[in-house]
N, C-alpha and C positions, 0 to 999 in steps of 0.2 A: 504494500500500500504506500504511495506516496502523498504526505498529508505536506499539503504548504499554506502555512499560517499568516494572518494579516498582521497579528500581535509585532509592532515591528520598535528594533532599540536602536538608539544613536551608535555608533562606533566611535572609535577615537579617529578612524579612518575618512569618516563621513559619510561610508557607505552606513546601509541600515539593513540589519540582521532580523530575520523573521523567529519568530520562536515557535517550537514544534511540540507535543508531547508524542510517548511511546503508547502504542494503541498493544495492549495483551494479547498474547497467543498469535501472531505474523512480528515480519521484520520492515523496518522503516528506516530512511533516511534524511536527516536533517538540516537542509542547506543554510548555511551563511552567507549574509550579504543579499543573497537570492534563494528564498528559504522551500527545503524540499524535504519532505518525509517518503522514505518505499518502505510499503509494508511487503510483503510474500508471504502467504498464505499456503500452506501446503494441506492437502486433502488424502489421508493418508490411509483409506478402509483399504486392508488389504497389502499396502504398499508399505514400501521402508525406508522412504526418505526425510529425510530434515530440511527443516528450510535453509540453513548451512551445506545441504551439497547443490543448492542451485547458486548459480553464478550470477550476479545481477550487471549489466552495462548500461553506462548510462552515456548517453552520447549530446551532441549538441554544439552550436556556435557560442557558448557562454561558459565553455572550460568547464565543467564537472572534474571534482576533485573531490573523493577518488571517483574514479570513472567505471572501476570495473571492482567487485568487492563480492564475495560471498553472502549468501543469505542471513540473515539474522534475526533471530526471534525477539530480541529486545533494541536493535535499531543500530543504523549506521548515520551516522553526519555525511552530508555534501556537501561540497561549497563550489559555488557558480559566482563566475566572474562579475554577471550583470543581466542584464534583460537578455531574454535569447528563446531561441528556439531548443526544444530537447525533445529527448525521446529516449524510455528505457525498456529494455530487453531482457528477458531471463531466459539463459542455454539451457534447453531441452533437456529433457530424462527419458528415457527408454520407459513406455507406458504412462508415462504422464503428459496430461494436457494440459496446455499453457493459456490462462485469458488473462487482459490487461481492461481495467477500466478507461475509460474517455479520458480522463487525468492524464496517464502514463506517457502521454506526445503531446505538443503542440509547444506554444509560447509562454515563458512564465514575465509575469510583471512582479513589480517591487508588491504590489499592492493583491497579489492572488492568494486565495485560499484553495489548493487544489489537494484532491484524496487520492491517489495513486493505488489499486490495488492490485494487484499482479498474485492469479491462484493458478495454482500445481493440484490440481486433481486426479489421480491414481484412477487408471482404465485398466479393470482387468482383462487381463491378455481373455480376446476368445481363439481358442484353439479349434481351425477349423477341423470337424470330423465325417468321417463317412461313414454308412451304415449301410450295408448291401444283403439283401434276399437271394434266396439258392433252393431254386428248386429243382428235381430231378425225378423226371416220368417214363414209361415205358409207352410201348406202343401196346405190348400182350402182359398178363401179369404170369404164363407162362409159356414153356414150346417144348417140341419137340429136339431130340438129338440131331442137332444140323438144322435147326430153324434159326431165325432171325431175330434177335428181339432189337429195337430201335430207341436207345435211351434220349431226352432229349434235356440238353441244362439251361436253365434261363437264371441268368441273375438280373438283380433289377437293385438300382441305386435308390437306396431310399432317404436319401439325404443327412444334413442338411447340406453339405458341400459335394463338391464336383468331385467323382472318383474315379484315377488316372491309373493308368498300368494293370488294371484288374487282369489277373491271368485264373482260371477256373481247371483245377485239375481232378478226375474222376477214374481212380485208379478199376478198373475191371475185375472181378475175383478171380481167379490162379482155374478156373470151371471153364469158364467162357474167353474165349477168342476175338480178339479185335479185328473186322472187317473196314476196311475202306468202301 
């Protein structure tokens, strides 16, 4: 979550510092001069990550500092040069999906109050499966010494996924004799 507060203090510099609080359970950062909170929010049923193994960048014409910093559950500081354009990024995890709030890009002013929230939500893996039917019929249910019986196999893909390479093997009993 990126929270940017109007609450703003003199510097000795003359720039003016926005003041931010730590928002519980995500990570935030707190800009000076040009004030910015990121929260990351991780969603975690199932999954194993922290909001420490997502990587946060923050990018922009107004110098972020630091720019690029690991997640954090109780908040990171930023400091930005001055009015600018930005925009922050959080690097991927293998089954997690990433959304950012409207906050997260655009232009910040001395005078904005913007909430930033960037969520890591845990997708469990679907593993695609296949399920396949096997049946196997005769033409006679019996014959004679030297008759013919005509077996015939149908498989049938019963989903939910596409099933590739099916090979169907019907070993004959050690009695009967395979005919072309």
């Amino acid at each position: 979550m990126i929270n940017f507060f109007r609450k703003s203090v003199s510097l000795s510099s003359g720039k003016r510092a926005l003041v931010g609080a730590v928002v519980a359970g995500s990570f935030f950062v707190t800009a000076i001069a040009y004030a910015c909170s990121i929260t990351v929010v991780v969603n975690t049923v199932g999954g194993t990550q922290a909001s420490s193994n997502f990587t946060v960048n923050v990018t922009g014409d107004n110098n972020p500092n630091p720019s690029t910093f690991p997640g954090s559950a109780s908040g990171t500081d930023v400091t930005f040069s001055g009015e600018g354009n930005f925009q922050v990024n959080v690097a991927s995890s293998t089954n997690y999906t990433t959304s950012y709030s409207s906050d997260c890009f655009g232009h910040i002013l001395t005078t904005d109050h913007l909430m930033c929230t960037v969520t890591n939500t845990y997708q469990t893996p679907v593993i695609p499966s296949a399920d396949l039917g096997i049946t196997k019929t005769a033409n006679v249910t019996s014959t004679v010494e030297g008759g013919t019986i005509n077996y015939t196999l149908t498989v049938r893909a019963l989903g939910p996924a596409t099933s590739t390479g099916v090979v169907a093997t019907d070993t004959l009993p050690t009695t009967l004799t395979f005919v072309n």
